[in-house]
C-alpha positions in Angstrom: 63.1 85.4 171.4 62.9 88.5 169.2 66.3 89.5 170.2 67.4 86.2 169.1 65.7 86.4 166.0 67.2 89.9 165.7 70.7 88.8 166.5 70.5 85.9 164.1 69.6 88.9 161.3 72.1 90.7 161.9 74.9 88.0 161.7 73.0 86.4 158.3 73.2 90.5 156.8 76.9 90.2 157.9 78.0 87.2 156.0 76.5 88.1 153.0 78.0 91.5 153.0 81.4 89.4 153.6 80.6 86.7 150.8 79.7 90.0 148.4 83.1 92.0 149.7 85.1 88.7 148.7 83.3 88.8 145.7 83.8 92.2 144.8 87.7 91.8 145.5 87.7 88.7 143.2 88.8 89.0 139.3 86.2 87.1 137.3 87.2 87.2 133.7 85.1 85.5 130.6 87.3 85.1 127.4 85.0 84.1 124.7 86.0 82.6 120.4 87.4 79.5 119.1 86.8 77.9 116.1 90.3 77.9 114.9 93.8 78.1 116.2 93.7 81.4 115.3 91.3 82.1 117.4 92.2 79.9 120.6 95.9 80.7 120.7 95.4 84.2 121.4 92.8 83.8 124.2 95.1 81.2 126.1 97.8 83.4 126.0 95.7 86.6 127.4 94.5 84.6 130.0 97.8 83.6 130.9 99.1 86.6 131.0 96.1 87.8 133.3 96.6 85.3 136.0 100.3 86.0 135.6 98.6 89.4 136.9 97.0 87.8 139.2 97.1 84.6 140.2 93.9 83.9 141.7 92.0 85.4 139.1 88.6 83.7 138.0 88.6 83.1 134.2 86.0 80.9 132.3 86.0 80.2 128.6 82.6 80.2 126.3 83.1 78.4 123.4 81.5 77.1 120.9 80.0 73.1 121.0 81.8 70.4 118.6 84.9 72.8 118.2 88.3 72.6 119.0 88.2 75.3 121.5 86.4 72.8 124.1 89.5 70.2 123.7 92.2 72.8 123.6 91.0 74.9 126.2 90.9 72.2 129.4 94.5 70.7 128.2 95.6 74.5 128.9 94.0 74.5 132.2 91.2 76.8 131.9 87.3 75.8 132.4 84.9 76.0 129.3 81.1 76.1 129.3 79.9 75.0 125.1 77.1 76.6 123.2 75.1 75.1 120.5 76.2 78.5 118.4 77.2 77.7 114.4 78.1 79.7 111.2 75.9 80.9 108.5 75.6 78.6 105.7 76.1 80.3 101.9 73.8 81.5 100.5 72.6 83.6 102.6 69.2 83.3 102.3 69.1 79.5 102.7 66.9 78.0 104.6 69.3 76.5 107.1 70.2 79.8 108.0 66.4 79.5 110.1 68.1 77.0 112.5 71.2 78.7 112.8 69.4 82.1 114.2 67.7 79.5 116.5 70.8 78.1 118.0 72.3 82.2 118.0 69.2 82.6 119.9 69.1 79.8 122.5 73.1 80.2 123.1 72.7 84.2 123.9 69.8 82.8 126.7 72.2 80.2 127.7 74.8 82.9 128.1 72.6 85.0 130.2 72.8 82.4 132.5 76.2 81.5 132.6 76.9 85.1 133.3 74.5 85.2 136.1 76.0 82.3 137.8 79.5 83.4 137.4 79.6 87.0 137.6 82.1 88.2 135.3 83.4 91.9 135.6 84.4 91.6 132.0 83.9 90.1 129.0 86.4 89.6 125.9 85.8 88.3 122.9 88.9 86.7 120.6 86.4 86.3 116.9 84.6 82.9 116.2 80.9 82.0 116.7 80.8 82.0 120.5 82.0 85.3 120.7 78.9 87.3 119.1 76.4 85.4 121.5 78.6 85.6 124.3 79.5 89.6 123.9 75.8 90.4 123.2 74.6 89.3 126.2 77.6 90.4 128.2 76.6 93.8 126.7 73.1 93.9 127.7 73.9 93.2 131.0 76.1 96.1 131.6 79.6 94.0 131.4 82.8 95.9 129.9 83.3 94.3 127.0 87.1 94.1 125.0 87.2 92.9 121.7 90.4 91.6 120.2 90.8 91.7 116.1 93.6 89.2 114.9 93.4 90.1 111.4 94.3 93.4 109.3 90.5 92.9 107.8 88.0 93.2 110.6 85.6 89.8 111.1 82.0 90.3 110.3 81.3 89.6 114.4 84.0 91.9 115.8 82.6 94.7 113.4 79.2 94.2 114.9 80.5 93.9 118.5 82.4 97.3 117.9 79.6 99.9 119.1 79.5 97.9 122.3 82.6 97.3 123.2 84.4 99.1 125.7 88.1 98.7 124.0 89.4 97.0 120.8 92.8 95.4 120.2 94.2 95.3 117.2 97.5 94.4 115.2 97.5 96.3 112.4 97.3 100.4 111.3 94.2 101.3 110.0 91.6 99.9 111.3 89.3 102.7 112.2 88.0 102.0 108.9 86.1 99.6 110.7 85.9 100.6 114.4 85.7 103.7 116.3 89.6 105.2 116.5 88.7 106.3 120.1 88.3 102.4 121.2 91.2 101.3 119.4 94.5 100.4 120.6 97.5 98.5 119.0 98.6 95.9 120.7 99.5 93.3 118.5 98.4 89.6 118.2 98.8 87.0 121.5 100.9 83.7 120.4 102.3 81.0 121.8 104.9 81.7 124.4 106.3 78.5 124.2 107.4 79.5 120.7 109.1 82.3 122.3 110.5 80.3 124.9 112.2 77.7 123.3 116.4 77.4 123.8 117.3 74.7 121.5 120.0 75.3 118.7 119.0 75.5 115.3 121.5 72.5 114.5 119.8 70.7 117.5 116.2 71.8 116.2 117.0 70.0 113.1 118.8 67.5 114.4 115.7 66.6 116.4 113.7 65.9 113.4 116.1 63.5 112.0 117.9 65.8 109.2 121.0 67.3 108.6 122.0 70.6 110.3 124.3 71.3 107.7 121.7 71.7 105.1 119.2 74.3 104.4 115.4 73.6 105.6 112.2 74.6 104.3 109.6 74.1 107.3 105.7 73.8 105.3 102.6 74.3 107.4 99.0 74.4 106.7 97.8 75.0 110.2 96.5 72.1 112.4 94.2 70.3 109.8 96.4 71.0 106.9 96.6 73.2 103.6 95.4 71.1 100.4 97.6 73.3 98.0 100.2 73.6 100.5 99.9 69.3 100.4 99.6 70.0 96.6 102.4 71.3 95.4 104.7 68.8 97.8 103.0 65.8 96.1 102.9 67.4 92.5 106.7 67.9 92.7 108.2 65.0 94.5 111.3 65.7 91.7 112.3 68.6 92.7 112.3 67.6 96.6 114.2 64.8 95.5 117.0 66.8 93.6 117.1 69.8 95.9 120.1 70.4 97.9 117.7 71.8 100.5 115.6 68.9 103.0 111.6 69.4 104.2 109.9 69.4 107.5 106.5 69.1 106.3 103.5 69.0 108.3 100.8 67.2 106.3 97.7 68.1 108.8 95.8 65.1 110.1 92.9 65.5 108.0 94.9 64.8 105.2 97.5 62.7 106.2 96.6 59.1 105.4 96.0 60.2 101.7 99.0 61.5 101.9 101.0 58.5 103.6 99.3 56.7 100.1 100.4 58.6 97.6 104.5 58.5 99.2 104.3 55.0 99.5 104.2 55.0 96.4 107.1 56.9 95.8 110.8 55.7 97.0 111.7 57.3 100.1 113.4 60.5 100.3 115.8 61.1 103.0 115.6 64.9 102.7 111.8 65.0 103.2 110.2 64.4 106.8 106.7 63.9 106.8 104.6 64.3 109.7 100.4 64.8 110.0 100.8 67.3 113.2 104.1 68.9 115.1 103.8 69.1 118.9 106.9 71.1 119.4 106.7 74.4 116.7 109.3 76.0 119.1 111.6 73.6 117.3 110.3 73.6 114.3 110.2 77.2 113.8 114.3 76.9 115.3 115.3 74.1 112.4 113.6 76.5 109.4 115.5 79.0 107.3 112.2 79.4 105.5 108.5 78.8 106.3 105.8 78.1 104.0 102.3 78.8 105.6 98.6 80.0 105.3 98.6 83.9 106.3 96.4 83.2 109.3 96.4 86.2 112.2 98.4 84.4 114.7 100.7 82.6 112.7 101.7 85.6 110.8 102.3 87.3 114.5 104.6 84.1 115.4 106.8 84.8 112.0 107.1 88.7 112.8 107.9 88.0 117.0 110.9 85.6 115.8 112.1 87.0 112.5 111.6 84.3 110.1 111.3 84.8 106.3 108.0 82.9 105.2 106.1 82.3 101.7 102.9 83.0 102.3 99.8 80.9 101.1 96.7 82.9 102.0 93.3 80.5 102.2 90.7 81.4 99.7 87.8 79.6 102.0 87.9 82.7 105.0 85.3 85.2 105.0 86.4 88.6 103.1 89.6 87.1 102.1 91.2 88.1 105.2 94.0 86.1 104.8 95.0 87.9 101.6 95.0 90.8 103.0 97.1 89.8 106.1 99.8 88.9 103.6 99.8 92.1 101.4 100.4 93.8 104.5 103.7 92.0 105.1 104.3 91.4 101.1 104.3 95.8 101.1 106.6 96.1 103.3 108.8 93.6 101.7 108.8 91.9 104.3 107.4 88.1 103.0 106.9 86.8 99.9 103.5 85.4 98.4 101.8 83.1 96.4 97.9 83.3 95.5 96.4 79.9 96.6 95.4 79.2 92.8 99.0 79.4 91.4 100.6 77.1 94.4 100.4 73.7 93.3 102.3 74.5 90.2 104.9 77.5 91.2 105.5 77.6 95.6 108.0 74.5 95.4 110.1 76.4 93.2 110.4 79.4 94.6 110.5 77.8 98.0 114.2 76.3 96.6 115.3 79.6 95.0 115.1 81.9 97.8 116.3 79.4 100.3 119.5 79.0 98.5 120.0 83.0 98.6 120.7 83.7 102.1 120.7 87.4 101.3 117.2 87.5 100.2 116.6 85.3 103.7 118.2 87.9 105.9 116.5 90.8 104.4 113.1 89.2 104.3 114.0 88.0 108.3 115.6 92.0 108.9 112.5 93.5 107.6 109.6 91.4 109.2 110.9 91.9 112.4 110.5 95.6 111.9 106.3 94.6 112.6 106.6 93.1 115.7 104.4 94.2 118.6 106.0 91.9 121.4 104.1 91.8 124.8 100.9 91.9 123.6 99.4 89.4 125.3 100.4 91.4 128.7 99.1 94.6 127.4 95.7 93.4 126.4 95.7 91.7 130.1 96.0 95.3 131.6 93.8 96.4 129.4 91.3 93.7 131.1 92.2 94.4 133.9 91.2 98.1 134.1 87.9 98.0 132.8 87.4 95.4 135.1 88.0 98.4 137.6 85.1 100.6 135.5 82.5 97.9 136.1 
């Protein structure tokens, strides 16, 4: 009987050291942010380009509840666990900031627990709420952590996650004025690949929109809930669209698109104007523009450098530290896009959106010189990056 008992040990002690040995060999990833586009794009694309690594590899998102991240996430094939994480409100000292440190608080212990379950060799955090409560923990518990910084102006949570993090991605020069220069490496910013990927003409591009490949196009974009100014200064100068020898693709942003619908029903239809409150297919839309007219988010400014196309930029004034601004002046120096402060738009980016699309010289230079600040493969780099401190941990 004892032998038995003994035997039966021994085989028990063997299978765990076989379940732990499978473990060990397995890649579990955690990719933490969200909040906006900005933010989500960029961790898709890294963990794509990790299980294009390795196929097999174990990634789970954290994101944070009532965001888009934990819609946008499962359509891209990836699991998501939600925490009940949220911004500070302004001012400061408010008292709703009490609830908010409750909720920090009560996601970092609900993150202790995700990481227990799953066991992830490394964390990486992409900016937005879930990525400080997420990080922190994975710090405390001895996890690698990788931090990536979209922006030329470093996030309040990225610059508090910078002491523990094991390596920080960034995509612009500089930016040991707010990280350690030994953690840093320049990588550039993830985006979409399908943006990269797409093989339509630009006459078929246009053509697919239901406008004339033999004119000039002026693509405008406000990001997935829309721009107001950018809506603005369409609305205020429905003239000028009208007698332009140019034709719009504009992008209204669902939030803002039944207003929208309103005001131009008011108005008799312009063939040259195509109105729409989201684009699926910015592969295309990108292909049909000569010019763009944008906010200066992170990612988006990455898509315009990665496929050369001149842009008017429109920086948000509602992001923390301005960091939008700043993401444009660091094109606009380099001549290499043109800009409009969000205050002056309504009255003035229509009008210079004609005038330098009707000068394709000014186009070519603006397209000539913003290539010069592509990083291409940045998602795969940051990947290998992952992937060796997975190896340290």
């Amino acid at each position: 009987m004892t032998k038995k008992i003994c035997n039966f040990a021994k085989h028990t002690s063997g299978e765990l050291n076989k379940k732990q040995r499978i473990m060990d060999d397995e890649v579990r990833i955690i990719i933490s942010g969200g909040g906006t586009g900005g933010h989500i794009f960029p961790a898709v694309s890294i963990a794509n380009a990790i299980r294009e690594i390795v196929p097999e590899a174990k990634i789970l998102f954290v994101g944070a509840l009532g965001r888009m991240e934990m819609q946008r996430v499962p359509a891209a094939g990836y699991d998501i666990k939600g925490l009940p994480v949220r911004g500070l409100v302004r001012p400061l000292w408010s008292p709703k900031n009490i609830g908010v440190a409750l909720d920090y608080l009560k996601s970092k212990r609900l993150v202790r627990s995700i990481i227990s379950d799953f066991k992830p060799q490394v964390a990486v955090g992409v900016g937005g709420y879930a990525s400080a409560a997420t990080l922190d923990a994975a710090a405390a518990m001895g996890i690698p952590c990788l931090i990536q910084e979209q922006n030329s102006y470093a996030g309040v949570t990225n610059k508090h996650l910078a002491e523990k993090a094991s390596k920080i991605c960034v995509a612009y020069d500089g930016m040991e004025r707010f990280f350690p220069a030994a953690k840093i490496i320049k990588t550039g910013n993830p985006v979409r690949q399908n943006l990269l990927e797409t093989t339509c003409s630009r006459e078929e591009a246009i053509s697919s929109f239901g406008l004339d490949p033999a004119k000039k196009t002026i693509l405008l974009v406000g990001g997935s809930l829309g721009a107001r100014t950018i809506n603005e200064s369409v609305l205020n100068h429905l003239d000028l669209v009208e007698s332009a020898d140019v034709q719009f693709i504009w992008q209204t942003g669902k939030y803002y698109h039944a207003h929208i619908q309103e005001e131009m029903a008011r108005h008799k239809p312009l063939a040259n104007l195509k109105v729409m409150d989201f684009i699926s297919d910015m592969g295309a839309a990108y292909r049909a523009a000569d010019l763009v007219i944008s906010r200066a988010g992170a990612s988006s400014i990455s898509e315009f450098c990665l496929i050369g196309k001149p842009v008017i930029l429109v920086p948000s004034p509602n992001v923390a530290e301005d960091h939008q601004t700043k993401n444009a002046m660091a094109l606009v120096n380099k001549d290499a896009a043109l800009y409009v402060p969000d205050a002056e738009a309504a009255d003035s980016l229509l009008e210079l959106a004609v005038k330098t699309v009707a000068d394709t010289a000014r186009l070519e230079e603006l397209s000539s010189n913003i290539l010069k600040l592509a990083l291409p493969h940045s998602a795969d780099i940051i990947a290998k990056e992952v992937l060796k401190l997975r190896k340290q941990s």
